[in-house]
TIPAVEX-272192 format. One record per residue (C-alpha): residue in three letters; y, z, x. Coordinates in steps of 0.2 Angstrom, whole numbers, padded with zeros to 4 digits, always signed. Example, Ala and Ser with C-alpha at 12.3 -4.5 7.8 and 13.67 -1.06 7.14 Angstrom:
ALA-0022+0039+0062
SER-0005+0036+0068
//
This chain:
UNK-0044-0235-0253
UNK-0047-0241-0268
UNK-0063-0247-0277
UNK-0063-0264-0274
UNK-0057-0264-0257
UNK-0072-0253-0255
UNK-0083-0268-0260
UNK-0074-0282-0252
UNK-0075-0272-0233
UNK-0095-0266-0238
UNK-0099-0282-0241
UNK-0091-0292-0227
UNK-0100-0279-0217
UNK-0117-0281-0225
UNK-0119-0300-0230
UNK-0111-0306-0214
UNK-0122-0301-0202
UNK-0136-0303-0215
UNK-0136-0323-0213
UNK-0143-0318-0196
UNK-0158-0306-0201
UNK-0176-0314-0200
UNK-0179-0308-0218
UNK-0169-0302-0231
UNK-0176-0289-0244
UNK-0170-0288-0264
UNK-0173-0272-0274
UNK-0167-0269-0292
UNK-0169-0249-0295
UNK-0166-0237-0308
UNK-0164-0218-0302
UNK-0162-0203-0311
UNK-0154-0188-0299
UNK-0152-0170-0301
UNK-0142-0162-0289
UNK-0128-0145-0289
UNK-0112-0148-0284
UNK-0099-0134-0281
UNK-0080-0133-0282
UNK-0068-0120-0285
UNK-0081-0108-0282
UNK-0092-0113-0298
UNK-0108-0122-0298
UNK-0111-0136-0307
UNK-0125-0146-0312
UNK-0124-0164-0311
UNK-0134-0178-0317
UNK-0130-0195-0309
UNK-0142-0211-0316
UNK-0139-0225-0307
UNK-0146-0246-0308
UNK-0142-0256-0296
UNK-0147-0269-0282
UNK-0152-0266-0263
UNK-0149-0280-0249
UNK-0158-0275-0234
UNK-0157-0286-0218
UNK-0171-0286-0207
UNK-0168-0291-0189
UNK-0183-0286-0180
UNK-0197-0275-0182
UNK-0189-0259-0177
UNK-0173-0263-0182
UNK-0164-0267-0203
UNK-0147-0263-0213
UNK-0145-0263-0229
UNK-0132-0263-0245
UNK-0131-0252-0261
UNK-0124-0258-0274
UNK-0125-0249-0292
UNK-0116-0244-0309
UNK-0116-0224-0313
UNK-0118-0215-0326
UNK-0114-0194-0324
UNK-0115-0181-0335
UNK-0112-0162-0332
UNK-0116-0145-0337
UNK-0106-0131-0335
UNK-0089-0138-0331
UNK-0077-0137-0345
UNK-0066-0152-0338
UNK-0082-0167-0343
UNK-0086-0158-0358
UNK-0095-0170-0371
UNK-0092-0183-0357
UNK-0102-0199-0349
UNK-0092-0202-0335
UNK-0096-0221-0327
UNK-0090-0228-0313
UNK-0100-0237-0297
UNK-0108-0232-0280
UNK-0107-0242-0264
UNK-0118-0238-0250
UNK-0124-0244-0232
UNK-0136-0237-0220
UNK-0148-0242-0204
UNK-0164-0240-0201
UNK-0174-0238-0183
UNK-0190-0239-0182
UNK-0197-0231-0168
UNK-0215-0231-0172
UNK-0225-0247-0179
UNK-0245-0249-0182
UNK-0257-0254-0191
UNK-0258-0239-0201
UNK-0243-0228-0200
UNK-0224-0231-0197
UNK-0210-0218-0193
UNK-0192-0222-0196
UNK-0175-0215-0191
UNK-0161-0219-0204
UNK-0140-0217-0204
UNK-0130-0219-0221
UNK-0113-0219-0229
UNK-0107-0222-0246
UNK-0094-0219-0260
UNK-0094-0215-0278
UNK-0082-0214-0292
UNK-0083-0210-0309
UNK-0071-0208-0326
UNK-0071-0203-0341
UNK-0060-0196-0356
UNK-0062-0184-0373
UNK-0048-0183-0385
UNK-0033-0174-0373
UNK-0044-0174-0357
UNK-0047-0185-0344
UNK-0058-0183-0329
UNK-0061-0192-0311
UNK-0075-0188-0299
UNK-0073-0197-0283
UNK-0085-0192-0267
UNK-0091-0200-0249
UNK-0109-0196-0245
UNK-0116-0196-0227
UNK-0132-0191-0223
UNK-0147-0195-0206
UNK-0164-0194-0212
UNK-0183-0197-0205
UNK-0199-0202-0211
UNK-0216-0211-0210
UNK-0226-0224-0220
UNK-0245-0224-0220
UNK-0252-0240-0225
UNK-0269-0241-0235
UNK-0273-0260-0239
UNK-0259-0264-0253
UNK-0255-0247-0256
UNK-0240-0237-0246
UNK-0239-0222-0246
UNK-0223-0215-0239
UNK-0215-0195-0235
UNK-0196-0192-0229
UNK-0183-0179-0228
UNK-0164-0180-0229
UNK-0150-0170-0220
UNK-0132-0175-0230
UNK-0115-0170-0234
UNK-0104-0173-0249
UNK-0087-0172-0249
UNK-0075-0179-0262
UNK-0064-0170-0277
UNK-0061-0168-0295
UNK-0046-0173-0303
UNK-0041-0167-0319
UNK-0030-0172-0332
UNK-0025-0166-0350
UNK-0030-0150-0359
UNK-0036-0144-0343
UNK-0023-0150-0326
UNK-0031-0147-0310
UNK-0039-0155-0291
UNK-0051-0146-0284
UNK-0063-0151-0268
UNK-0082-0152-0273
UNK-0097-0153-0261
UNK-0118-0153-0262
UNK-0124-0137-0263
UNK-0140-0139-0255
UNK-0139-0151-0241
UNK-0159-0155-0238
UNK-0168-0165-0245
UNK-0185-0170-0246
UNK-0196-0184-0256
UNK-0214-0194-0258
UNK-0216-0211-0266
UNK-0227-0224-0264
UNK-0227-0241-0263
UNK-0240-0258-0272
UNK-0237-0275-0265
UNK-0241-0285-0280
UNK-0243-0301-0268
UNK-0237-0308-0251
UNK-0218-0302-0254
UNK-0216-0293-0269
UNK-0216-0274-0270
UNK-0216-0260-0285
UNK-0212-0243-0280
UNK-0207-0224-0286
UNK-0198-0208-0274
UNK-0199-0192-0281
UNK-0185-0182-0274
UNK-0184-0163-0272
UNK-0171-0151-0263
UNK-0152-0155-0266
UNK-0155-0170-0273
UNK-0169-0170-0285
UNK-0175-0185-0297
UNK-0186-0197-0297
UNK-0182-0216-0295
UNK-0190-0233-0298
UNK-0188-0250-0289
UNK-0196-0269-0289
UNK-0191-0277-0272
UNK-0196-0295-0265
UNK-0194-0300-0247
UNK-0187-0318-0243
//
């Protein structure tokens, strides 16, 4: 499947539905993630930045869906195929969200997600293509302290996608996240009735730290 019917079928999925959510939720982010990836039996360290939007649908107070929609930027060490390269590309993303618990001072939420990245990029005689799907569950809780929340979460996942080389070096090899847990705090300031600024540090497989300014409508 290629990119773009990637996007068309994510978002027939995402914004149909969202014309019938009681609130929809914009966030423009900007993340900075650390995370090893192995293949062929190397490690490889890999650092993805990503800025993009998040439409998240919210159709009851236990229940929302959201879209992840953002440009890449990946850069490598250790792997002689992206060498001196900025691979670029896009990420496309969906995911549900239970929310079991709701109170005045503490929420705890279940969450299901999917989503596909691709990236290129090309040095004098090589070119280089880094395709993956990502799944993962994760769990977490918000505690609420006036206009401050404070939030704490943990995410099982799996990667799996391949490398495709071309040029000096020829090869395709299968590439996956070595560490499959990860874990992350952030916190939350609602800047007035609807509008939010936020942070997620992240730690385990994937590990980073991310920034987003979201308003509810």
């Amino acid at each position: 499947m290629t990119i773009f019917r990637f996007c068309a079928a994510f978002l027939l999925l995402a914004l149909l539905p969202a014309a019938q959510a009681e609130e929809l939720h914009i966030a423009l982010y900007a993340q900075r993630d650390e995370a090893t990836l192995r293949g062929g039996g190397t490690d490889v360290e890999t650092d993805t930045g990503r800025l993009g939007v998040t439409l998240t649908g919210i159709y009851s107070p236990h229940v929302d869906a959201n879209l992840d929609v953002a440009h890449v930027s990946l850069t490598q060490t250790g792997n002689p195929a992206t060498q001196g390269m900025t691979l670029g590309g896009e990420y496309l993303g969906v995911g549900l969200r239970l929310w079991p618990l709701r109170s005045r001072h503490l929420d705890a939420w279940v969450r299901g997600d999917y989503g596909y990245q691709t990236v290129t990029g090309s040095t004098a005689g090589q070119n280089t293509e880094i395709d993956w799907y990502d799944s993962g569950l994760s769990a977490g809780v918000v505690a609420h302290f006036g206009t401050v929340d404070f939030h704490a979460g943990a995410r099982q996942g799996s990667l799996s996608g391949d490398e495709v080389a071309s040029g000096t070096l020829t090869y395709t090899r299968d590439i996956e996240l070595k560490d499959r847990t990860t874990t992350w705090v952030g916190m939350d300031l609602h800047v007035d009735a609807g509008g939010t600024i936020g942070f997620v540090y992240a730690s385990g497989g994937h590990r980073g730290l991310s920034l987003r300014f979201g308003r509810r409508f």
